[in-house]
C-alpha positions in Angstrom: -5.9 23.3 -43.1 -2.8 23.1 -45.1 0.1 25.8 -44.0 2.8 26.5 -46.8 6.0 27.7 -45.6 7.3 30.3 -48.7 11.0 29.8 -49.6 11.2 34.1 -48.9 14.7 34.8 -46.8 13.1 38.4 -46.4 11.2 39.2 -42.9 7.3 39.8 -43.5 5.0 41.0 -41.0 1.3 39.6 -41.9 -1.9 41.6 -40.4 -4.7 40.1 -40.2 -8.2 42.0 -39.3 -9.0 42.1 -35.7 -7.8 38.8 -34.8 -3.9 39.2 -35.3 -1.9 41.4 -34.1 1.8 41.9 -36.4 2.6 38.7 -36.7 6.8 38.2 -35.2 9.0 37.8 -37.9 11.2 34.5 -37.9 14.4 34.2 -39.4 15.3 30.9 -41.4 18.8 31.8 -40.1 19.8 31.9 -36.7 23.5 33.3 -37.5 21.7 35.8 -40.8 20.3 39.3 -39.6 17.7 40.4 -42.1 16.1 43.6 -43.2 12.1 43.5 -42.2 9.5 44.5 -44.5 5.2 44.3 -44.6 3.1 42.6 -46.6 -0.7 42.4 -46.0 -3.0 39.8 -46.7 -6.8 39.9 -47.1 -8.8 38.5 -44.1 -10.4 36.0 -46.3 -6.8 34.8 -47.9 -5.7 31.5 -46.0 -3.7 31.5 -43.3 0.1 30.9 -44.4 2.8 29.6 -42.7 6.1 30.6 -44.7 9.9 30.5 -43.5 9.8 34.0 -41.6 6.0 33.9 -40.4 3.9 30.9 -38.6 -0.1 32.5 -38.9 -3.4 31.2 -38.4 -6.4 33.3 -39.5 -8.6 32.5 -36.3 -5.4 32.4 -34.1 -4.5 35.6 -31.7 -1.3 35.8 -31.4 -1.8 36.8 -27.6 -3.2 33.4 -26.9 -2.1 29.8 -26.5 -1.7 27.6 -30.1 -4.7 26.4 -31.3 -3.0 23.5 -33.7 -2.4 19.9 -31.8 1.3 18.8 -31.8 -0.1 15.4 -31.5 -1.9 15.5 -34.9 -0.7 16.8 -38.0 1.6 16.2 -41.1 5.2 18.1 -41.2 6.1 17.8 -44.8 10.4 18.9 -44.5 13.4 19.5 -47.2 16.2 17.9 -46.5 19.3 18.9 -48.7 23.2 18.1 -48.3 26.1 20.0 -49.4 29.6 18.3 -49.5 32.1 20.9 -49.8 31.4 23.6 -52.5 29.0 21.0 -54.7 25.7 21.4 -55.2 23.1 19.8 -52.7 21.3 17.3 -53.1 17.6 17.6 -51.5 15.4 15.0 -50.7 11.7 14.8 -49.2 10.8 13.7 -45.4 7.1 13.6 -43.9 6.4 13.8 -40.8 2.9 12.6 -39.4 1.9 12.2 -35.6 -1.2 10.5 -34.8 -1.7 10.0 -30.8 1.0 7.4 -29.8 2.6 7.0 -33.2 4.6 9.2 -34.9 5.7 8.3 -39.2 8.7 9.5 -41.5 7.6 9.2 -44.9 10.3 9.1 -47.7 8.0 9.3 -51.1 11.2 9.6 -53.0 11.8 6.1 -52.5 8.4 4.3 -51.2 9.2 4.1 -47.5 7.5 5.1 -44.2 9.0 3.9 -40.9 6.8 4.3 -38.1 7.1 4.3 -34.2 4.4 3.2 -31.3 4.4 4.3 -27.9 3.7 1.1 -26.3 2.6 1.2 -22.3 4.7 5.0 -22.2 8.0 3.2 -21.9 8.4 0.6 -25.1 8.7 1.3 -28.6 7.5 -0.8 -31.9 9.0 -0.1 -35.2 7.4 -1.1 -38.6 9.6 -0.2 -41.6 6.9 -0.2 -45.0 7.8 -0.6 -48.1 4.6 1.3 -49.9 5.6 0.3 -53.8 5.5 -3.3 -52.5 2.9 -3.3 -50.2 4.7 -5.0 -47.5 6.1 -4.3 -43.5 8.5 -5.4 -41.6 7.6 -5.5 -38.2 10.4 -5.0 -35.1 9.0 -6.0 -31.4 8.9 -3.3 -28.6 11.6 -3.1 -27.1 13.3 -5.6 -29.3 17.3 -5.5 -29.2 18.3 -5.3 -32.8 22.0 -6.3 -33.6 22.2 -4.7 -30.0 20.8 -1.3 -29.7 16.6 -0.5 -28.5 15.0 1.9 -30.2 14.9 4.2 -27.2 14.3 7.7 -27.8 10.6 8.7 -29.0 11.4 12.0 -28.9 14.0 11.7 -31.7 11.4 10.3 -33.9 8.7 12.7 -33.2 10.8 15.2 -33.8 13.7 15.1 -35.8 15.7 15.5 -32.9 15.9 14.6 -29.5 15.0 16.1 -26.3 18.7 15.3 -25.4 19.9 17.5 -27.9 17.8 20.2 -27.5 18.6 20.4 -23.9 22.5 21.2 -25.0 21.5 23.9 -26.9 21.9 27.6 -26.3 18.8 29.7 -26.3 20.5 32.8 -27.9 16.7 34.6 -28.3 13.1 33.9 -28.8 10.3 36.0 -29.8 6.7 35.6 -31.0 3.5 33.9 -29.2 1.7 30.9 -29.5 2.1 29.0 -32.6 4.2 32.0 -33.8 6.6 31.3 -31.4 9.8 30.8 -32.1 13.4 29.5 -30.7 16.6 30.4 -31.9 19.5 28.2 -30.6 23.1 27.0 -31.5 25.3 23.9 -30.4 28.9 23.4 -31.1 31.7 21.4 -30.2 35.0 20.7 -31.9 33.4 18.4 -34.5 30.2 20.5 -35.4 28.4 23.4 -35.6 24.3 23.5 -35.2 22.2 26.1 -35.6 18.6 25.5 -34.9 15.1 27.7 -35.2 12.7 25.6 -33.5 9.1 26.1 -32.9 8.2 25.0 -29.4 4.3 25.3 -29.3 4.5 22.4 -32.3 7.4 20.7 -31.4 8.9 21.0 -35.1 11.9 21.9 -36.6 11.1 25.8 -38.7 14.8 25.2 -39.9 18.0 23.3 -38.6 21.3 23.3 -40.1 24.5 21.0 -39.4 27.7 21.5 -40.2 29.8 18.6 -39.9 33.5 18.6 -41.2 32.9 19.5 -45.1 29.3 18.3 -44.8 26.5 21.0 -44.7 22.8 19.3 -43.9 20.0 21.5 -44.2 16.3 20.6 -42.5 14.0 23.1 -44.3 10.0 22.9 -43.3 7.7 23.7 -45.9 4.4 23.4 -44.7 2.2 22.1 -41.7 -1.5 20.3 -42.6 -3.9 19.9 -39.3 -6.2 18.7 -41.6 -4.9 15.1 -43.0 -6.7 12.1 -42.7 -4.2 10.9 -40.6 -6.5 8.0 -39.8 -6.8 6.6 -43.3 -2.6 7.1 -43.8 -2.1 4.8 -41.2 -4.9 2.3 -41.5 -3.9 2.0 -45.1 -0.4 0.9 -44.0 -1.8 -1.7 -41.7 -2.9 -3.6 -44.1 0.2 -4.6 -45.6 1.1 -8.0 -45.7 3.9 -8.3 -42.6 7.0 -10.2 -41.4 8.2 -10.4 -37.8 12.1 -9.3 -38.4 13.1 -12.4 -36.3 11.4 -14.7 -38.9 13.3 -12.9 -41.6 16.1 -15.7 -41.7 14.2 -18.3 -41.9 12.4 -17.4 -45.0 14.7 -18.1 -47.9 11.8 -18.4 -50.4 10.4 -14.9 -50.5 12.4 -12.5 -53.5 11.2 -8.9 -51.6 13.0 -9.9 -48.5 16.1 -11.5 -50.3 16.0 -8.5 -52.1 15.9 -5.8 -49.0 18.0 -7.3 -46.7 20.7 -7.2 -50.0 19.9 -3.7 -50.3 20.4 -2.9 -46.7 17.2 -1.4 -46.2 16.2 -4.4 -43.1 19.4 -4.4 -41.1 18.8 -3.5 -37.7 20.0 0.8 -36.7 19.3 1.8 -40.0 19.4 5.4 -39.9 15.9 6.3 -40.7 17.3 8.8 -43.1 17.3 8.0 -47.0 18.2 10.3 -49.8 16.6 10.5 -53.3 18.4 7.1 -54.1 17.0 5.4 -51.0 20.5 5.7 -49.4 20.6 6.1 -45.8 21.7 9.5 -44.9 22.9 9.3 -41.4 21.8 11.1 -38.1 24.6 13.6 -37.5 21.9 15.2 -35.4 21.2 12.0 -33.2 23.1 13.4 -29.9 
């Protein structure tokens, strides 16, 4: 089931026959207070997840989240502000599936993917899905000196490291419902975070960086993707090792993406609607 997350800055408190109770309201801001109104929905509507409630029609809020972290598709807005300019927004999907975790760009026709390998290695595979081909990074492999270490960052959008330098300024909800609200800041930037534990998932994350503003908006949650079939499909691509990448001087698409930057080793991960890497000012 597919959960949309309504671009509504109001609060809304959702009640749902017998089986939820009012559902907490979550604020897409942690530094806004906002005025709280109700809304009620039918018991046969679907369930909707929008940026001030997370609800499940056969959830209780009283009792433990019913969704699997470990499974789903995170589809995310990503906009960023230099100075008093417009934004500029691009797409990210995120899709776990048991020991691999994907960011999909559409935008620009790239999914990067990340393997647990024994609990302690990780594989990369950039694909390029307009071409139909992968490039595939070793576990553990030292690229141009750093290893991909952190699995958390990639399953998340940000790391464990991070999060455990936040401040918890409140929390409230149950369940998938629940909700964290926490800052970070330090004389170079200023974070402010609503995170939804029981998922592990961003609900809303904003940096503030110098005269840089970058935005993390989610915008819905599907339990319900064949997550199998996105991942199978990708596997089927026709591969190169990275290390064999200079040796082939025949082959256009690789002459072509390592011009283009998109095979050199700590790429950010991060690519705007031009396919330009965006950085990880939340990497920490």
């Amino acid at each position: 089931m597919k959960y949309l997350v309504l671009p509504s800055l109001a609060l809304a408190t959702y009640v749902i026959s017998a089986l939820l109770t009012a559902a907490p309201s979550l604020a897409t801001s942690v530094t806004t207070d906002l005025d709280t109104h109700s809304s009620k929905v039918d018991t046969h509507t679907t369930s909707i997840l929008d940026a001030n409630n997370l609800a499940k029609n056969n959830l209780d809020t009283h009792t433990k989240c019913e969704l699997e972290a470990g499974n789903l598709k995170a589809d995310y807005t990503v906009t960023t502000r230099r100075g008093f300019t417009p934004g500029n927004s691009t797409e990210i999907s995120l899709l776990r599936y048991n020991n691999t975790v994907a960011h999909q760009y559409p935008q620009v026709g790239i999914t990067e993917t990340w393997t647990m390998v024994r609990n302690k290695l990780i594989k990369p595979v950039r694909y390029f899905d307009k071409h139909e081909r992968a490039i595939e990074y070793q576990p553990g492999e030292s690229i141009h000196g750093r290893v991909e270490k952190d699995f958390s960052f990639r399953y998340q959008l940000i790391s464990n490291t991070l999060l455990n330098k936040m401040t918890l300024e409140r929390s409230e909800g149950k369940g998938c419902m629940k909700i964290e609200y926490l800052t970070y800041q330090n004389s170079k930037v200023d974070m402010t975070l609503a995170w939804l534990p029981e998922l592990k998932l961003i609900q809303h994350f904003r940096v503030i960086e110098k005269n840089t503003t970058r935005e993390w908006s989610l915008v819905s949650v599907d339990d319900n993707v064949n997550l199998e079939a996105f991942f199978e499909s990708r596997d089927k691509y026709k591969a190169t090792d990275y290390a064999d990448i200079g040796d082939d001087h025949t082959d256009p698409f690789l002459t072509n993406m390592v011009n283009q930057g998109f095979i050199e080793a700590g790429a950010s991960g991060f690519y705007d609607q031009n396919g330009n890497a965006i950085g990880e000012g939340h990497r920490h």
